[in-house]
C-alpha positions as a printed Julia matrix, in Angstrom:
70×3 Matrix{Float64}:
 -21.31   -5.21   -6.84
 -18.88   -5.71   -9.73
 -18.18   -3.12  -12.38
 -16.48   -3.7   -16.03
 -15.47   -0.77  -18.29
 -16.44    0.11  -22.17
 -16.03    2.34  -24.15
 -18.79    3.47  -26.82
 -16.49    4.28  -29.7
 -13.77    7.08  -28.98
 -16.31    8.81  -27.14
 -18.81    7.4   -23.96
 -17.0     5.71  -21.06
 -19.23    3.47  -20.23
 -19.32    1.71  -16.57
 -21.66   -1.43  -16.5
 -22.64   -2.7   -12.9
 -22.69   -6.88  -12.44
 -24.91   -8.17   -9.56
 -23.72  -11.27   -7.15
 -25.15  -13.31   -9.3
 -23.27  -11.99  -12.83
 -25.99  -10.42  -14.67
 -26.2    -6.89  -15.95
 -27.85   -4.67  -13.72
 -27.02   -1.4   -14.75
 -25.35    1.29  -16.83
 -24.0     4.71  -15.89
 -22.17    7.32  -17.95
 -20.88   11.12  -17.13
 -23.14   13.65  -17.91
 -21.64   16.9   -19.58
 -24.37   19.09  -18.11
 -23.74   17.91  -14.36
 -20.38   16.3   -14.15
 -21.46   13.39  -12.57
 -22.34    9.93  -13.38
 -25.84    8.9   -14.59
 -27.57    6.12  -14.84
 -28.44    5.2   -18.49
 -29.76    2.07  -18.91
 -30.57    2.1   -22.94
 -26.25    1.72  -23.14
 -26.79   -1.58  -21.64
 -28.28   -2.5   -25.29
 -25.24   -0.96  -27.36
 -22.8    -2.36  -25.15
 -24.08   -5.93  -25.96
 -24.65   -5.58  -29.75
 -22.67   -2.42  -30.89
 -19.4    -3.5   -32.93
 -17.92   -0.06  -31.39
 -17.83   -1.05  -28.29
 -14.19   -2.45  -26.16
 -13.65   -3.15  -22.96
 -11.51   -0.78  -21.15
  -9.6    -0.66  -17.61
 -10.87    0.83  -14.62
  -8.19    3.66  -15.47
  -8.78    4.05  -18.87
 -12.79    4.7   -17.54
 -11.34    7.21  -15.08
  -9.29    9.05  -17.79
 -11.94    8.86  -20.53
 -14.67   10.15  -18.21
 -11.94   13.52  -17.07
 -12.06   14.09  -21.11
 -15.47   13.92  -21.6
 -16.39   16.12  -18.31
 -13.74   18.69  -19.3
């Protein structure tokens, strides 16, 4: 499994999962509530179309998700 990074504005980390083959396969993002990751598939959608939406490093997805959660 392959993951690349986004970020949803200046606000949701986003962490989209890649299967063998390349396609999309999933989307998670941290929850406030439970301070994990979720799985929310409807980002999958923004992160294709949205204008406010950059790719972002590995770190930078680390880092953004320790802001959100805290």
């Amino acid at each position: 499994m392959e993951y690349r990074y986004y970020l949803l504005g200046e606000r949701v980390p986003i962490r989209v999962a890649f299967n063998e083959q390349g396609l999309k396969c999933g989307a998670e993002a941290p929850n406030r509530t439970t301070g994990q990751l979720e799985m929310r598939h409807e980002l999958m959608s923004r992160v294709e179309q949205s204008p406010e939406v950059r790719e972002i490093s590995k770190a930078e997805f680390t880092r953004r998700c320790a802001l959100t959660l805290n």
